[in-house]
C-alpha positions as CSV (number, residue, x, y, z in Angstrom):
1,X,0.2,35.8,-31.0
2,X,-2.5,37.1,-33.5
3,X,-0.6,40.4,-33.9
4,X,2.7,38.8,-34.1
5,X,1.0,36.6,-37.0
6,X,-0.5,40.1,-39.0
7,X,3.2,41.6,-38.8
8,X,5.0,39.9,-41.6
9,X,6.8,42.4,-43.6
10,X,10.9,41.8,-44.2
11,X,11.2,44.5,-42.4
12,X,9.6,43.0,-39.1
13,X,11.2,39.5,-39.8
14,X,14.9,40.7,-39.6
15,X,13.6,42.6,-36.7
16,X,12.2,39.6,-35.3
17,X,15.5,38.1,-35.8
18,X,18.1,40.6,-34.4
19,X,15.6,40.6,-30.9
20,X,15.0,37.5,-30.3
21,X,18.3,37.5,-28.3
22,X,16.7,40.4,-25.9
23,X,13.6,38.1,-25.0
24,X,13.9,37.5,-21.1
25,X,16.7,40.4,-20.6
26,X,16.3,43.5,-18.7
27,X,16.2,45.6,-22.1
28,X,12.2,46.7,-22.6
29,X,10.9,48.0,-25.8
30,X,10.6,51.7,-24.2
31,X,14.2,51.0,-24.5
32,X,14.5,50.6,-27.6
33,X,12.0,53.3,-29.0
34,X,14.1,55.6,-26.4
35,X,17.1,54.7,-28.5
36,X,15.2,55.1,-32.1
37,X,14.1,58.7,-30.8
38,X,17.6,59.7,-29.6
39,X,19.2,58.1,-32.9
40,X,16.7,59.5,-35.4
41,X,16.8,63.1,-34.2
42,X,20.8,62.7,-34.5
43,X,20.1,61.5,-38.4
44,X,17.6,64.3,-38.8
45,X,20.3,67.1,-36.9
46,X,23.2,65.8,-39.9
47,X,20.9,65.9,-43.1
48,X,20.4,69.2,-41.9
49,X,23.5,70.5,-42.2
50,X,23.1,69.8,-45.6
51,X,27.3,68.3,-46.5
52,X,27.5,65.1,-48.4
53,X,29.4,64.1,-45.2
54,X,26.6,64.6,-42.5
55,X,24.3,63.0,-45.7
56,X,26.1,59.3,-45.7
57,X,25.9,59.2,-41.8
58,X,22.3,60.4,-41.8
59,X,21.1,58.1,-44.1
60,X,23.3,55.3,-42.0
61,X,21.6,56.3,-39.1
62,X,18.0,56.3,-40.8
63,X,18.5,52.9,-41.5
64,X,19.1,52.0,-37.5
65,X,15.4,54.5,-36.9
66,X,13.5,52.1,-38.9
67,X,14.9,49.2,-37.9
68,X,14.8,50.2,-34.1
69,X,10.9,51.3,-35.3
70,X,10.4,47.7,-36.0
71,X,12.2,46.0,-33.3
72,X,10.8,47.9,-30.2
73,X,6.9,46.5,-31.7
74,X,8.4,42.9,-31.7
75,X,10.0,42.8,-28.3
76,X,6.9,43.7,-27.2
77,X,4.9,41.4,-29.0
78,X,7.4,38.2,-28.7
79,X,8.1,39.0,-25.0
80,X,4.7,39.8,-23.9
81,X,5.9,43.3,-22.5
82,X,2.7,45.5,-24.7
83,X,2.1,48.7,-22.5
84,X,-0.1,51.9,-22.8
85,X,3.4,53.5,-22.2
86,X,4.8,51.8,-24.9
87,X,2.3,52.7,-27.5
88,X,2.2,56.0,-26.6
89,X,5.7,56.9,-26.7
90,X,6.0,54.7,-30.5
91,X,3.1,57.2,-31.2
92,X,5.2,60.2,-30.5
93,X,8.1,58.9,-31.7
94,X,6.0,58.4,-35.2
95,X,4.7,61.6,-35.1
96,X,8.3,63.7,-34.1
97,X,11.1,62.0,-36.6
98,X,9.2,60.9,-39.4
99,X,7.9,65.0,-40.0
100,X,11.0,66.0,-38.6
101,X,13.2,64.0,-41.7
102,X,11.1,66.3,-44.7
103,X,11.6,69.6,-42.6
104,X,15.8,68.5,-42.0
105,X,15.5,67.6,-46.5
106,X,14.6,71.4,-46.6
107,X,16.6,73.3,-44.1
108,X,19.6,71.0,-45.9
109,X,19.0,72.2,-49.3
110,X,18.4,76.3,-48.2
111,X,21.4,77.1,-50.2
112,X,20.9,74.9,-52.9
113,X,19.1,74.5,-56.3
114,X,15.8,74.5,-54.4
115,X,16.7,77.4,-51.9
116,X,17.0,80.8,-52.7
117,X,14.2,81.2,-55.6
118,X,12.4,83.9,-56.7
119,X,9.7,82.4,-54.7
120,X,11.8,82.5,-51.3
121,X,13.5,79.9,-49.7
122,X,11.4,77.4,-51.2
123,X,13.1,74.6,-49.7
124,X,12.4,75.5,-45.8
125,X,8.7,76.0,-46.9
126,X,8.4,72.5,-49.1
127,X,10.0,71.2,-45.9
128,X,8.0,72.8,-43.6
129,X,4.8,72.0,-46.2
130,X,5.8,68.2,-46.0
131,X,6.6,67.9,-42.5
132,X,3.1,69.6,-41.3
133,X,1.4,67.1,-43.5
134,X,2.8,64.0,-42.0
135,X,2.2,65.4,-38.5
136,X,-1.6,65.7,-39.9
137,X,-1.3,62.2,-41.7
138,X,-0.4,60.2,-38.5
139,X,-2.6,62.3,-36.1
140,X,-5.5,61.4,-37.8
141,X,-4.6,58.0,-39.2
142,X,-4.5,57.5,-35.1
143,X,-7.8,58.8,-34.6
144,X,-9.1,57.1,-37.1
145,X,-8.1,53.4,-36.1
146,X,-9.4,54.2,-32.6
147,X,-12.5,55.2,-33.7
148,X,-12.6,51.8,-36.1
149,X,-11.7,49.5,-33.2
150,X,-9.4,47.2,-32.7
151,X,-7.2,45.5,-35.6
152,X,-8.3,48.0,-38.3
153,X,-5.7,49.9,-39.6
154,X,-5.5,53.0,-41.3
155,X,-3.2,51.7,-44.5
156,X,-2.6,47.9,-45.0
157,X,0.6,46.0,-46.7
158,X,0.7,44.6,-50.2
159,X,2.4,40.8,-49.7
160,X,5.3,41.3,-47.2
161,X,5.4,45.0,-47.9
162,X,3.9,48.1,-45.8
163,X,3.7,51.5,-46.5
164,X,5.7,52.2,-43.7
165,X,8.6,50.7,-45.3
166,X,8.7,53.6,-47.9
167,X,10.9,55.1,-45.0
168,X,13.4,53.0,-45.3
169,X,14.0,54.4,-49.4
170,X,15.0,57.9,-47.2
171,X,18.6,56.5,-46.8
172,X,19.5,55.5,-50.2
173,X,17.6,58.1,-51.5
174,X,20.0,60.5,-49.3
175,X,23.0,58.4,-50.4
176,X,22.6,59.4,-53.9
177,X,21.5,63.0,-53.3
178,X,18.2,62.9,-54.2
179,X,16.6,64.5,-51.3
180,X,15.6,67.4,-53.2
181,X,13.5,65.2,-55.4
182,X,12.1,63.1,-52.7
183,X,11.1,66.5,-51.5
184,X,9.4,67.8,-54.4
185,X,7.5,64.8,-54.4
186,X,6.6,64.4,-51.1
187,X,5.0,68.1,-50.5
188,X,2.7,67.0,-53.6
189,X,1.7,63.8,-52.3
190,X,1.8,64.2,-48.4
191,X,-1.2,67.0,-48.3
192,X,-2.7,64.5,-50.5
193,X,-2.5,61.5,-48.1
194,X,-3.4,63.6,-45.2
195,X,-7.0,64.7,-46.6
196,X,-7.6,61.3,-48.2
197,X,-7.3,60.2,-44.3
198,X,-9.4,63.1,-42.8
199,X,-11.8,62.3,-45.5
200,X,-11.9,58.8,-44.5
201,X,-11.9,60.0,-40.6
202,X,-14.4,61.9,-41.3
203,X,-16.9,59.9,-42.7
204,X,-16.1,56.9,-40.2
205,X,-17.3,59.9,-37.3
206,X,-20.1,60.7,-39.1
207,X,-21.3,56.5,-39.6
208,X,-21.1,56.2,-35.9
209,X,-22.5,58.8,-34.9
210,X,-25.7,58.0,-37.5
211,X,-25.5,54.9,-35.9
């Protein structure tokens, strides 16, 4: 129970708590990453559309993503059910909804105060800027934890905090229509993140293969 022990965040906690009651069911955490998928790309498809309706459900159902992000690891971990499958498809999952959110934040604001610019549609591009970036940031945060071995990770927590639980600011953030902000932001820092990690990749490759 070593990993179960490393994963102490809130977040994975009240995960911990909510799936305790699917320990010896028939539900498997490729169940439950099934559901995340299905549910984020629905929260993804309404902050798309860019109303302040499809916003408040979006958000709602961004909250259920991360929280189904964290529960499909801890059914796993609690109920002994770990699987090549399982990490492959959390992988994917990873990879598809947390780029696809920053290209939905741009498509939504096309016709906004961020959309038609003198520049273009300068939201679909910071969107599409953002979400490329965070496809780049996970690939090779991957790569580089299986080059490092096992139990090194790529980023770790602060306390009972991980960086992974900046996703979880999304909803609110939607809530109070701040998504063009958060997007601004994000196409600065994103390309950022994702060649501090290739740098880091990098040099990790280039270390072993020395050595």
């Amino acid at each position: 129970m070593e990993d179960v022990a490393l994963n102490q965040t809130y977040a994975h906690l009240f995960a911990r708590m909510l799936i305790r009651p699917l320990i010896g069911t028939w539900v498997r955490p490729n169940h439950l990453t099934a559901l995340r998928l299905v549910v984020g790309v629905a929260a993804c498809a309404l902050l798309a559309v860019g109303s302040k309706t499809t916003a408040a459900w979006s958000g709602a159902l961004w909250v259920g993503t991360c929280l189904l992000d964290r529960a499909d690891g801890e059914l796993a971990r609690l109920g002994d059910l770990r699987s090549e499958s399982g990490k492959v498809l959390d992988y994917y999952s990873d990879l598809i909804l947390d780029s696809a959110w920053f290209l939905a934040a741009g498509v939504s604001l096309r016709h906004g105060w961020l959309g038609d610019t003198a520049f273009g549609d300068t939201a679909v591009l910071l969107g599409a800027l953002t979400s490329g970036s965070m496809v780049l940031c996970i690939w090779y945060a991957e790569m580089f934890e299986r080059l490092s071995g096992p139990g090194v990770k790529t980023w770790y927590g602060v306390q009972r905090f991980h960086p992974d639980d900046a996703l979880f600011l999304l909803a609110p953030l939607t809530w109070l229509g701040w998504v063009g902000p958060v997007l601004i932001a994000s196409s600065v820092c994103t390309p950022v993140i994702a060649i501090v990690i290739l740098a880091r990749y990098v040099a990790l490759k280039r270390r072993t293969t020395a050595a």
